[in-house]
N, C-alpha and C positions, 0 to 999 in steps of 0.2 A: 320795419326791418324784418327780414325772413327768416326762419331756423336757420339757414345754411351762414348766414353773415353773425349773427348773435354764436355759434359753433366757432366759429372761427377767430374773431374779436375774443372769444374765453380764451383758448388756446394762445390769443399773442399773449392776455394776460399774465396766464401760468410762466409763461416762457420769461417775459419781464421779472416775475418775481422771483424764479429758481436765480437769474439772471444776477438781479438786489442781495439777495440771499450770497453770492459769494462775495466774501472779504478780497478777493485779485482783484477783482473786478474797479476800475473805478471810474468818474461821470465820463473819461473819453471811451471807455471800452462802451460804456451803457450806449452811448450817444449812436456809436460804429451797430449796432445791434439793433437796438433801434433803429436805424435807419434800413438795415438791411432786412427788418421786420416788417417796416412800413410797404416797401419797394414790394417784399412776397404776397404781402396784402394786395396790393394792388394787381400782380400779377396773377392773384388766385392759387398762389403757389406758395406749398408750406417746409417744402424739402430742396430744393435745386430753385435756388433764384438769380437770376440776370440782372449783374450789377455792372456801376461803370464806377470809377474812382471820381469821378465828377458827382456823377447823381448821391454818393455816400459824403462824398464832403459835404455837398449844399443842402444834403436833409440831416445831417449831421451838427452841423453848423461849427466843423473844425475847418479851418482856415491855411494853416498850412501844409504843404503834402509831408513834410519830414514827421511831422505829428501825429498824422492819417497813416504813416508807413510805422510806426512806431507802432502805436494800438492796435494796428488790421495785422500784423505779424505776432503782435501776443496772443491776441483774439484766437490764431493761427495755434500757436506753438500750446496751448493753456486746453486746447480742442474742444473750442467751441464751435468752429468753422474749419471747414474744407473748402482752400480757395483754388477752381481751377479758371487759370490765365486764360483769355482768347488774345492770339494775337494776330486774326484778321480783324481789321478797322470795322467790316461790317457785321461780325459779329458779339455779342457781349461777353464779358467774364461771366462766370456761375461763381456762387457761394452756395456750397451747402452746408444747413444747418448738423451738427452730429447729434444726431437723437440721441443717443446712448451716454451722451456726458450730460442730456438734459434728464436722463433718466436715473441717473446717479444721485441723483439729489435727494 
């Protein structure tokens, strides 16, 4: 593993723990966050990640959308994320992370 991946893997770490650390919080919000942790990992991106409501339910592993619309709207309102909508088909939605409510901690 190279510095730039072992840097980055620390950082989801932190992010999970401030994450654990709030009492709002609970296993569906972790799940939504997690997932849309994984998805920035993957995309190399740690601020503005391209999400789809598909890819966040099935790494999620929440099942219904009214469940999924319920968490990703507190996730929303509680300002942990910034969600902006795409609504051409061929482009994806963005979530970005609010550094500044992770940095409140």
């Amino acid at each position: 593993m190279n510095q730039t991946n072992s840097k980055t893997e620390d950082q989801i770490i932190d992010q999970l723990s401030i994450y654990m650390d709030d009492p709002q919080l609970n296993v569906w919000h972790l799940a939504i966050l997690t997932a849309i942790l994984s998805l920035g990992y993957r995309q190399k991106e740690r601020h503005r990640i391209r999400v789809s409501r598909r890819k966040i339910m099935l790494l999620s592993h929440i099942n219904t959308i009214p469940t999924y619309h319920k968490y990703f709207k507190q996730l929303q309102e509680l300002g942990y994320i910034k969600y902006k909508p795409s609504y051409h088909p061929g482009y994806r939605s963005e979530v970005e992370l609010n550094q500044k409510r992770l940095s409140m901690r």
